[in-house]
N, C-alpha and C positions, 0 to 999 in steps of 0.2 A: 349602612345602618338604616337612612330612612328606606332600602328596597326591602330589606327585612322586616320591617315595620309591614311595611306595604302588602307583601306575603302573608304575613301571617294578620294581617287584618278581613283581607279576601277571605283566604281561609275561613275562618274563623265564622265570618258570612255565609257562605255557603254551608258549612256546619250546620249552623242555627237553622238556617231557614230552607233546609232540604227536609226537616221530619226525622230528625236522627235522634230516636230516646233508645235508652241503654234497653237491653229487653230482659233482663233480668233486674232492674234495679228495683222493684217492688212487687208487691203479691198482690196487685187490685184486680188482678186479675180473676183471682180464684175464690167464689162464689160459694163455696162448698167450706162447711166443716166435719171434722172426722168424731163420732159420737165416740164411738171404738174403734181400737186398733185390735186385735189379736194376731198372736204370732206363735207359729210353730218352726220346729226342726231347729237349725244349726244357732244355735244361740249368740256369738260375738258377731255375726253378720247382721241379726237380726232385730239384735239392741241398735246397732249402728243405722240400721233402717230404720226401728222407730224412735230414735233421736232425727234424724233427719227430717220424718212425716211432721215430729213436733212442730218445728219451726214453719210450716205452711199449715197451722190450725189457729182458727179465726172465726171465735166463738160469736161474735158480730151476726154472722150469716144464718139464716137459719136455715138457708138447706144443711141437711145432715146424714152423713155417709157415714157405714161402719165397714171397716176392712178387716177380712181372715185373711191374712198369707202366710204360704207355707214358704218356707227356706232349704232349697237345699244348696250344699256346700263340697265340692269333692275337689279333693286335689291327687289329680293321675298322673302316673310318669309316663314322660312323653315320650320320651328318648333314652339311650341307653350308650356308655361306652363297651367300647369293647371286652371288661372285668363284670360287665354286668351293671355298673353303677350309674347312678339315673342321674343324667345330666342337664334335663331339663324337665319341669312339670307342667301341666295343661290342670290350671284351676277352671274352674266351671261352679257357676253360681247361678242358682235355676228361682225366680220366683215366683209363684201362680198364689195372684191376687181376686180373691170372691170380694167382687164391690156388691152390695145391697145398699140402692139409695130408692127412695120416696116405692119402696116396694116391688122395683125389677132389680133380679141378678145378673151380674156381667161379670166376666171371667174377663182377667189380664193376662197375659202371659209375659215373664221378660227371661230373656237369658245373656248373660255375660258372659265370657272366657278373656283369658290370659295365660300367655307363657312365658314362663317364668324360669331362669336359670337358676341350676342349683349353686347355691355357694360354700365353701369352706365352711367360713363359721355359724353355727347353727344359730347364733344369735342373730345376725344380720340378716337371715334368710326368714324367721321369722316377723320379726321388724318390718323387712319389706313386703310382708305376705300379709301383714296388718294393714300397710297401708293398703297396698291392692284389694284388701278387702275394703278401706273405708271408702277408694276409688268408686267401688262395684256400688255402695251400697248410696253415695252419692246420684252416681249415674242412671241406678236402677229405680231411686225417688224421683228424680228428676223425669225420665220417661213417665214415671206412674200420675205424676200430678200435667204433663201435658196431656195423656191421653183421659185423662178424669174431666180436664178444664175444656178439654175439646168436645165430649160428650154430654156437656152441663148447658 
C-alpha cells in the first residue's frame, strides 16, 4: 500500500512539474474572430463546419476574419464485386477556404478521404456516413483554426 502511495505521489511530481497542460483544453490561444462565415456547395457538411467554426469565435478579439468556403462532397465507389455491386466507397471531402483578414487574401486548402464499406442496411450505412461526415468536418475545423492561429 504505502509503495503505491509512493508511486503515484512521484508520479504525480514529475506530472506537475515537467510543463504538461492539456493542448486543447482552452481557446486562448486564438487571437482572431470570424466577422463572417459564408458557405457554399454540399450543405450537411457544411452546416457541420459552421457549427464547429462557432465554438472558436471570440468576439473579445478585435482582429477579425471573414471566411468564404467552398464544400465539396463526393462519395465514389471504390471497389466492386464480382455482380457488379460496389463494395466499398472512397468519400472525399475537398474544402478551399478564401481567408481575408486586416486586408490580404489567403487561400486554405484541406482535403479529407475515407473508405468506407458498404452495408446491408441502408440505414446504418447512412448513420455511419453521417458520422464520418461530422469526423471530416471536425477534423477539417481543426486544421483550419491551427493554420489561421499559426499565421496570426
Amino acid at each position: 500500500m504505502l509503495k503505491n502511495f509512493i508511486i503515484i505521489f512521484i508520479f504525480s511530481f514529475f506530472v506537475n512539474n515537467c510543463g504538461y497542460t492539456p493542448m486543447y483544453s482552452t481557446n486562448n490561444e486564438i487571437n482572431f474572430n470570424f466577422k463572417s462565415i459564408n458557405i457554399n456547395g454540399e450543405n450537411e457538411l457544411g452546416d457541420l463546419i459552421e457549427s464547429n467554426l462557432k465554438r472558436y469565435t471570440n468576439e473579445e478579439n478585435q482582429k477579425e476574419i471573414e471566411l468564404e468556403i467552398n464544400v465539396i462532397y463526393n462519395k465514389l465507389s471504390q471497389t466492386k464485386d464480382a455482380a457488379g455491386e460496389t463494395t466499398e466507397y472512397l468519400l472525399v471531402a475537398e474544402v478551399e477556404c478564401n481567408v481575408l483578414s486586416e486586408g490580404k487574401e489567403k487561400k486554405i486548402l484541406i482535403k479529407k478521404d475515407f473508405v468506407m464499406k458498404n452495408m446491408d442496411e441502408e440505414f446504418e450505412e447512412k448513420k455511419y456516413e453521417t458520422t464520418i461526415k461530422q469526423n471530416f468536418a471536425y477534423s477539417i475545423v481543426n486544421r483550419l483554426i491551427m493554420q489561421l492561429s499559426a499565421q496570426q
